[in-house]
N, C-alpha and C positions, 0 to 999 in steps of 0.2 A: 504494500500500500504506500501509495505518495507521502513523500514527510515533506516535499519542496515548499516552502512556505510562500509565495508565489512573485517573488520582488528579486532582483537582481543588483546589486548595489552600482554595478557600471553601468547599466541603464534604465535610469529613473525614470519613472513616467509610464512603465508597462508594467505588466501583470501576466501572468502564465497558468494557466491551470487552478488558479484559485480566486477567489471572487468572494469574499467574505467583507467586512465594510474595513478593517484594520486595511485589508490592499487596496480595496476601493478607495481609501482617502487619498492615495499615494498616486493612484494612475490614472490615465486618460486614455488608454489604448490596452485591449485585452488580447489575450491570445489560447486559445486552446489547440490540446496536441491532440485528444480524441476525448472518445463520450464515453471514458469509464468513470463509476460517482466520485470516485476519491481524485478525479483532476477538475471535476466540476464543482467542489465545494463552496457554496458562496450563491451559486444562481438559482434567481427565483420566478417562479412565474409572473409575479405581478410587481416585481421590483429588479425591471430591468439596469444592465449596467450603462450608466451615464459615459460610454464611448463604445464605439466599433468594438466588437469582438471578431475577429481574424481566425479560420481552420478551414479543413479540406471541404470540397463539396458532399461530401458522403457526410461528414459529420452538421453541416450544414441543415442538410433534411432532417437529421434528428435531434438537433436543435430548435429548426423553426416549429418543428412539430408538440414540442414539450413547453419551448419559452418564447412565444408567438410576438412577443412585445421585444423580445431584444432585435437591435439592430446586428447585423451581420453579412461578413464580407467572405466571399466563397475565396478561396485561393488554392488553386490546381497544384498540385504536385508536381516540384520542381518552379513553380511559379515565382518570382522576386517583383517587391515593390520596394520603394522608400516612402520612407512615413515619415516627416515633420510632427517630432514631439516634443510635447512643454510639459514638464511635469506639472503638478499640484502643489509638488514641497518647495517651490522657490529654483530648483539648479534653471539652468541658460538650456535652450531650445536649441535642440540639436537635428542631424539628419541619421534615421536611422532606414539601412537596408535590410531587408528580413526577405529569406527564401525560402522554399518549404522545401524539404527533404524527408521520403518517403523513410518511413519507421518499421510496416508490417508486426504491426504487433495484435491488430485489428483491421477492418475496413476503414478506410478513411483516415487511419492513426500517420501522425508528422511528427518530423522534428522541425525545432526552426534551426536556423544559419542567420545570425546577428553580425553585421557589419557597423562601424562609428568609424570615425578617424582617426580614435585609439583602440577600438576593441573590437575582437573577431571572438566570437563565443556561439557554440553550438547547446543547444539544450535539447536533449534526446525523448525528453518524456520515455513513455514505454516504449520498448523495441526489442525486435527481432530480426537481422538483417541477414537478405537470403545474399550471392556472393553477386546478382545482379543489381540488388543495391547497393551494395559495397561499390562496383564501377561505376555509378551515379556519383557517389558522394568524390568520387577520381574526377570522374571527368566534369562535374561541376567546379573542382578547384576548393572545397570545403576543408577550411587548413585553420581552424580556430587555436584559441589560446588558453582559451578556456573552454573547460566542458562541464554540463552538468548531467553526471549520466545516471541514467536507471541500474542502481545496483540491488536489486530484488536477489539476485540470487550471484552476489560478488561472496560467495563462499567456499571455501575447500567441498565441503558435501557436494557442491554441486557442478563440476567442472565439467564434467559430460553428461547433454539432452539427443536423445534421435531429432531429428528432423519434425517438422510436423508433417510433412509428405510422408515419411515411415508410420508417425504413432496413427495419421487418416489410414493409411493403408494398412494398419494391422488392425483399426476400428471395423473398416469394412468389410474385413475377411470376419471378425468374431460376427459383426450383423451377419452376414451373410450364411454361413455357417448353421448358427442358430433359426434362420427365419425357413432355409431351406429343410430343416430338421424336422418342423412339424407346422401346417398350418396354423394351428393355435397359437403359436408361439407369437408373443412381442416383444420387443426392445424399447429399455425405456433409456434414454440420455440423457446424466447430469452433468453439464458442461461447467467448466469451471466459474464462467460467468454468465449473467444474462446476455450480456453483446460482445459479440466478439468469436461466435464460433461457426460464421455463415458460413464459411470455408469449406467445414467441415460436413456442414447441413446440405450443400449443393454437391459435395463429392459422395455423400453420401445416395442421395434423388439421381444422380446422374450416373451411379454404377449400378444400383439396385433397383432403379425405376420405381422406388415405393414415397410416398409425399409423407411428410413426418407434420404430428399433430403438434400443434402449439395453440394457447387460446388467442382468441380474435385480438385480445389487447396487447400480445405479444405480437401480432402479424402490423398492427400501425406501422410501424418503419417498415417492414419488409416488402410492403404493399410499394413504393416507392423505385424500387429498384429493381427495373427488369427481369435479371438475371437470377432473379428470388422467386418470381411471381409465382413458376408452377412448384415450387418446391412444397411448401405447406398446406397443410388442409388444417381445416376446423371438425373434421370427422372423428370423434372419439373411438368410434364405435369403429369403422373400417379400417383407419391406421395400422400397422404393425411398425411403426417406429414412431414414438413417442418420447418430448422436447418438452413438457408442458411442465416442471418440475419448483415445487414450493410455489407460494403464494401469487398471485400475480396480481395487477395494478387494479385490478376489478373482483378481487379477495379468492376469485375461488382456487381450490386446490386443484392438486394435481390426480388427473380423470384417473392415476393409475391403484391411486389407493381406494379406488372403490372396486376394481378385480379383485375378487376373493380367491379367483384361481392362478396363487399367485407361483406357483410353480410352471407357469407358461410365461414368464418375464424374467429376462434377462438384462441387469441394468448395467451400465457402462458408463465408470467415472472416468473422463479423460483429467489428469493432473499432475501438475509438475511439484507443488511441494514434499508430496509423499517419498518421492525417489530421492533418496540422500547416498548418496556415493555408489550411485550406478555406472559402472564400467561399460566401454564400447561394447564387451563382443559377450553382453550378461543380456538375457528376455528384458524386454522394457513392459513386460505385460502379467500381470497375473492375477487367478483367479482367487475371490474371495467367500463368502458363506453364500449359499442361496443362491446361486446363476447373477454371483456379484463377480466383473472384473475392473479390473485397475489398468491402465495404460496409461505412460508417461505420454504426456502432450503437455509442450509450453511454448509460451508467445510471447516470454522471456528470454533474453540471452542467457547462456550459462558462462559460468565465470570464465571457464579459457575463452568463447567467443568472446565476452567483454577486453580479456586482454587483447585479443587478436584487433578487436575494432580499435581499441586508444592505440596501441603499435601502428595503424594503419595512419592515424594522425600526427603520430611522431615526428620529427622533434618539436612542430612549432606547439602543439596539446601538452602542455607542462601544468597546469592548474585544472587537478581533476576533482570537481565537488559532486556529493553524493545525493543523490533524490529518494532514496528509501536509508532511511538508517533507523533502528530502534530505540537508541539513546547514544549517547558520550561513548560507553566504552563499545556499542559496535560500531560507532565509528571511526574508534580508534583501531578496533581489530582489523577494519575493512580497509584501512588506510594501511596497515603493516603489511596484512595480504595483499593489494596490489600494488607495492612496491617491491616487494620480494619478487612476484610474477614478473615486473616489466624490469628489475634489474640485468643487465647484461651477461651475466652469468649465470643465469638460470633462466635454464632450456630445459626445465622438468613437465610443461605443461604441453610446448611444442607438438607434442606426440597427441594430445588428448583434443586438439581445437577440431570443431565439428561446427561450421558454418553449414547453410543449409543451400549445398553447392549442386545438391541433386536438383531436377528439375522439379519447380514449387506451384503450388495450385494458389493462385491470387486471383480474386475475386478483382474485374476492369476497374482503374478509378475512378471513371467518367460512366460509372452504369446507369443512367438516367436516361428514362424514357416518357413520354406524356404523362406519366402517373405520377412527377418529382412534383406537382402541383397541390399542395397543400390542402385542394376545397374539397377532399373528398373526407379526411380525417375526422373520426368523431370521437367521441367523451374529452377527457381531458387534457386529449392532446390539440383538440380543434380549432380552427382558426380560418379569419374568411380570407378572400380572395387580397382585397385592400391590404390588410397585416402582411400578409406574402410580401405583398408588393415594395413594403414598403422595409419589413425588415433584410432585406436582401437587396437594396439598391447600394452602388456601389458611391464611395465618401467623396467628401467635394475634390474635385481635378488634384487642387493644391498641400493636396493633405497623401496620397495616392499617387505614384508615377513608375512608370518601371526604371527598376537600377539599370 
């Protein structure tokens, strides 16, 4: 979970991932990396923030969908503007460039790239970089000074993760397996998070041709995005692979606890904290009580990938600050471990880095089709035509320009 408290001391006047009134008092310009709750703390529906909030088009839609009143500025992956900003606190009105750099830690998930005329700083949010965004961050020249990176999992336990192409692919052989084994049979999936496991939901509809149930409050976003559309049903009853799992925004449970024949379900926790010092060439899957399995799946880096990415930055990345720490002493520990790792003399991990070089299943970032149109959305999320229009218009000329 995010510990970044959402302010950067080199550049005053913006906000990242946090939205609370302490950073509101500070900024005039927001910025979000993706739509997981712990980097949107702070925003509310009816107290929108007093400047532009700035993220990918993907995270855009489910935004305007939840906080119909904030203003917001769509920016493509790989996109650069300069923003003219003045902070709140008094410092002098500077020129700042900001580009987005693809993260893959979710759909629509970014990093930004901070340009000033003293400071080059990358802030990573969540990420998981397959090795064709690693040549992105090359061939766009991304050579920061500072970084603030996602250390989620900057621990010895966890230095080697499979791919998520591997843990999809070991997903859809246990579905598969199982659903072919007896008609009766269902699969229920609990994904590590509400959002963020579409990847998984379309590889899954597109090898097994079966639509997986979720309730209607959970399909709002997904309704939005082509490439989703035939994946889900609202069919409790017909499904054989079911996504519907704990509470949802419209209270009800999940249709799987009212089967009483529960020895026809099979559930499948995809998760990366569970796996503590899983070696390359050990099962990343195993079975648990009840037609329970366990598969490593994370959308996290693991620590050799984390050293692998700051090396890839070297030498001008010399100030590396941490975005998950627990307290003082882990981030004193996380500080010893990753200077031990990137010291010169130690090539112990060398052997263990597992980027996810294979070929990756990514959902388009531009999957938008006539349905990215907000008037059809209903309950909580709803919003008319006008509010679209108007939280999505792009900031005046002089504020907006490309680097």
């Amino acid at each position: 979970m995010s510990t970044f408290p959402g302010y950067i001391p080199e550049l005053p006047g913006i906000a990242i991932d946090r939205f609370d009134q302490p950073v509101r008092d500070r900024a005039k310009v927001f910025f979000l990396s993706h739509c997981h709750m712990d980097h949107m703390h702070g925003l509310a529906p009816n107290q929108p923030l007093l400047g532009t909030l700035y993220m990918s088009p993907h995270s855009a839609v489910i935004i305007g969908l939840r906080y119909p009143k904030q203003t917001v500025y769509r920016m493509p992956i790989r996109e650069q503007l300069t923003l003219s900003i003045t902070a709140p606190t008094g410092e002098s009105t500077y020129e700042l460039c900001v580009r987005t750099v693809p993260a893959e830690h979710c759909p629509g998930s970014v990093m930004f790239y901070f340009e000033t005329k003293t400071v080059r700083l990358l802030y990573t949010g969540d990420f998981r970089l397959s090795t064709e965004s690693m040549a992105v961050i090359e061939q766009d020249n991304i050579r920061p000074e500072i970084v603030y990176l996602d250390t989620t999992f900057l621990d010895r336990e966890y230095a080697y993760f499979p791919t998520r192409k591997q843990s999809m692919d070991r997903i859809i052989e246990l579905c598969s397996q199982w659903l072919d084994a007896d008609q009766r049979n269902i699969v229920s999936l609990w994904p590590p998070a509400t959002y963020g496991s579409e990847e998984l939901f379309h590889q899954l509809y597109s090898h097994l041709q079966q639509r997986i149930h979720i309730y209607s409050s959970q399909r709002e976003t997904y309704n939005h995005f082509d490439i989703l559309k035939d994946v889900f049903t609202d069919d409790p009853v017909g499904a054989r692979i079911h996504a519907c799992n704990g509470k949802t925004l419209q209270g009800e449970m999940s249709c799987r606890k009212l089967d009483a024949n529960t020895k026809y379900v099979m559930t499948i926790r995809p998760s990366a904290r569970k796996w503590r010092n899983l070696q390359r060439d050990e099962p990343f899957w195993m079975e648990g009580n009840k037609n329970l399995w366990f598969v490593c799946y994370s959308s996290h880096a693991s620590s050799s990938e984390l050293v692998e990415f700051i090396r890839t930055l070297q030498p001008e990345a010399r100030d590396i600050r941490f975005n998950v720490v627990e307290d003082e002493t882990d981030r004193s520990r996380k500080e010893q471990y990753l200077q031990a790792l990137l010291s010169p003399e130690d090539g112990s991990m060398d052997d263990e880095v597992n980027s996810e070089s294979e070929e990756m299943y990514i959902l388009p970032d531009y999957d938008f089709g006539a349905s990215t149109s907000t008037q059809h959305a209903t309950n909580e999320w709803a919003r008319s035509d006008s509010e679209d229009d108007a939280s999505m218009k792009t900031p005046p000329s002089k504020l907006a320009k490309r680097c």
